[in-house]
C-alpha positions in Angstrom: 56.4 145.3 101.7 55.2 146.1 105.1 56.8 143.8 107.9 56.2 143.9 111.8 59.2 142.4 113.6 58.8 140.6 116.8 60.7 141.5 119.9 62.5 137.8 119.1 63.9 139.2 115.7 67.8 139.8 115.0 67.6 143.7 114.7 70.2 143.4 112.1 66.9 142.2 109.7 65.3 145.2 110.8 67.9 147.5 109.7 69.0 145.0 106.5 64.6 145.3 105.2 65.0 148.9 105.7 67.7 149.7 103.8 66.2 147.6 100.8 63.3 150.4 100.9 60.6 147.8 102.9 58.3 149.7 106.0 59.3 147.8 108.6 58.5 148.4 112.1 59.6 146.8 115.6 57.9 146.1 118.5 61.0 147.2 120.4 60.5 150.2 119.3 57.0 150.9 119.7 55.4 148.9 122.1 58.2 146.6 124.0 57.0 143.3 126.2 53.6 143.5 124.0 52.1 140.3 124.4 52.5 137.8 121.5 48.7 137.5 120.7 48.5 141.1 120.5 51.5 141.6 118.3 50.0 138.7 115.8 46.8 140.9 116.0 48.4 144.1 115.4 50.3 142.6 112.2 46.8 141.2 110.7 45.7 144.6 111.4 47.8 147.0 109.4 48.1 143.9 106.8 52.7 143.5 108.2 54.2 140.4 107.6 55.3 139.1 111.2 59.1 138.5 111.7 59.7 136.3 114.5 62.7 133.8 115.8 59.8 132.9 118.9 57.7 129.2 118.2 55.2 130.4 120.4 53.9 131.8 117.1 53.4 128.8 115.5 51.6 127.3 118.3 48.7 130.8 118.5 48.3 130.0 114.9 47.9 125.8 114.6 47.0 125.2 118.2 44.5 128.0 118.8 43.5 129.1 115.4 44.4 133.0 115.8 44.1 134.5 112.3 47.3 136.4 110.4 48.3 138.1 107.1 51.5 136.8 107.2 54.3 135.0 109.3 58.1 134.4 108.8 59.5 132.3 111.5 63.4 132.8 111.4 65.1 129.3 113.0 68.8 130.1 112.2 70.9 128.1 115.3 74.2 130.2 116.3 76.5 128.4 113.8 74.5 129.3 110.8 73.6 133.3 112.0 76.4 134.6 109.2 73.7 133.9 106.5 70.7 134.9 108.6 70.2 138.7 107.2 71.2 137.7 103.9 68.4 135.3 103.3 65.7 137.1 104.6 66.5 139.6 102.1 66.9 137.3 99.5 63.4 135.7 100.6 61.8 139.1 100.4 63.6 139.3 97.2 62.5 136.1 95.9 58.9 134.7 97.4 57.7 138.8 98.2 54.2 138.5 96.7 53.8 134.6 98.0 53.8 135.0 101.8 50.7 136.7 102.2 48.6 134.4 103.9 51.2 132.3 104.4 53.1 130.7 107.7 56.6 130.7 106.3 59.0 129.1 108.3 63.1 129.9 106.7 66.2 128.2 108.0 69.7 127.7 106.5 68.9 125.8 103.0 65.0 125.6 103.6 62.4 127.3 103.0 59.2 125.9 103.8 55.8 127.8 103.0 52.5 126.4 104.3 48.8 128.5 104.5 47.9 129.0 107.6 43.9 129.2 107.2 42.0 127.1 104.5 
């Protein structure tokens, strides 16, 4: 799978997707302080599934209707972090072909998957 990770995202993902064999890229490395509207266009552009821990996501795609191919939005608070990388993997693992076109929202014990266009 192809993912785009946000500025926002624990880099240990980054490194945890690669090592699976998934193309991920990060916007630390290649374009840091992007704005978020144009790292939610980029992602919809080369088709990546956006990796965030940032709400302001949520919020460009609800509140102002900006179109994406995908969106996992990682709410892990600091107690809970020991698990973070492992179930991202395992939700890659798992849901993979579901989360296209999907705004997929993961915490510890939940996953919740909702479509973010009709």
């Amino acid at each position: 799978m192809k993912f785009l990770a946000d500025e926002s995202c624990d880099f240990g993902v980054v490194r945890a997707l690669r090592q699976t064999g998934h193309d991920v890229l990060a916007v630390a490395e290649i374009s840091p302080a992007a704005e978020d509207s144009d790292v939610i266009k980029s992602a919809l552009r080369e088709k990546r599934i956006l990796l965030t821990e940032d709400k302001d996501f949520g919020q460009l795609v609800y509140a102002h209707g900006q179109k994406i191919h995908a969106v996992v939005l990682i709410r892990y608070p600091a107690r809970a972090r020991k698990n973070l990388i492992r179930d991202v993997v395992r939700l890659t693992k798992l849901h993979g072909r579901r989360l296209a076109g999907c705004f997929v929202v993961i915490e510890p014990g939940r996953i919740r998957f909702s479509r973010s266009q009709p």
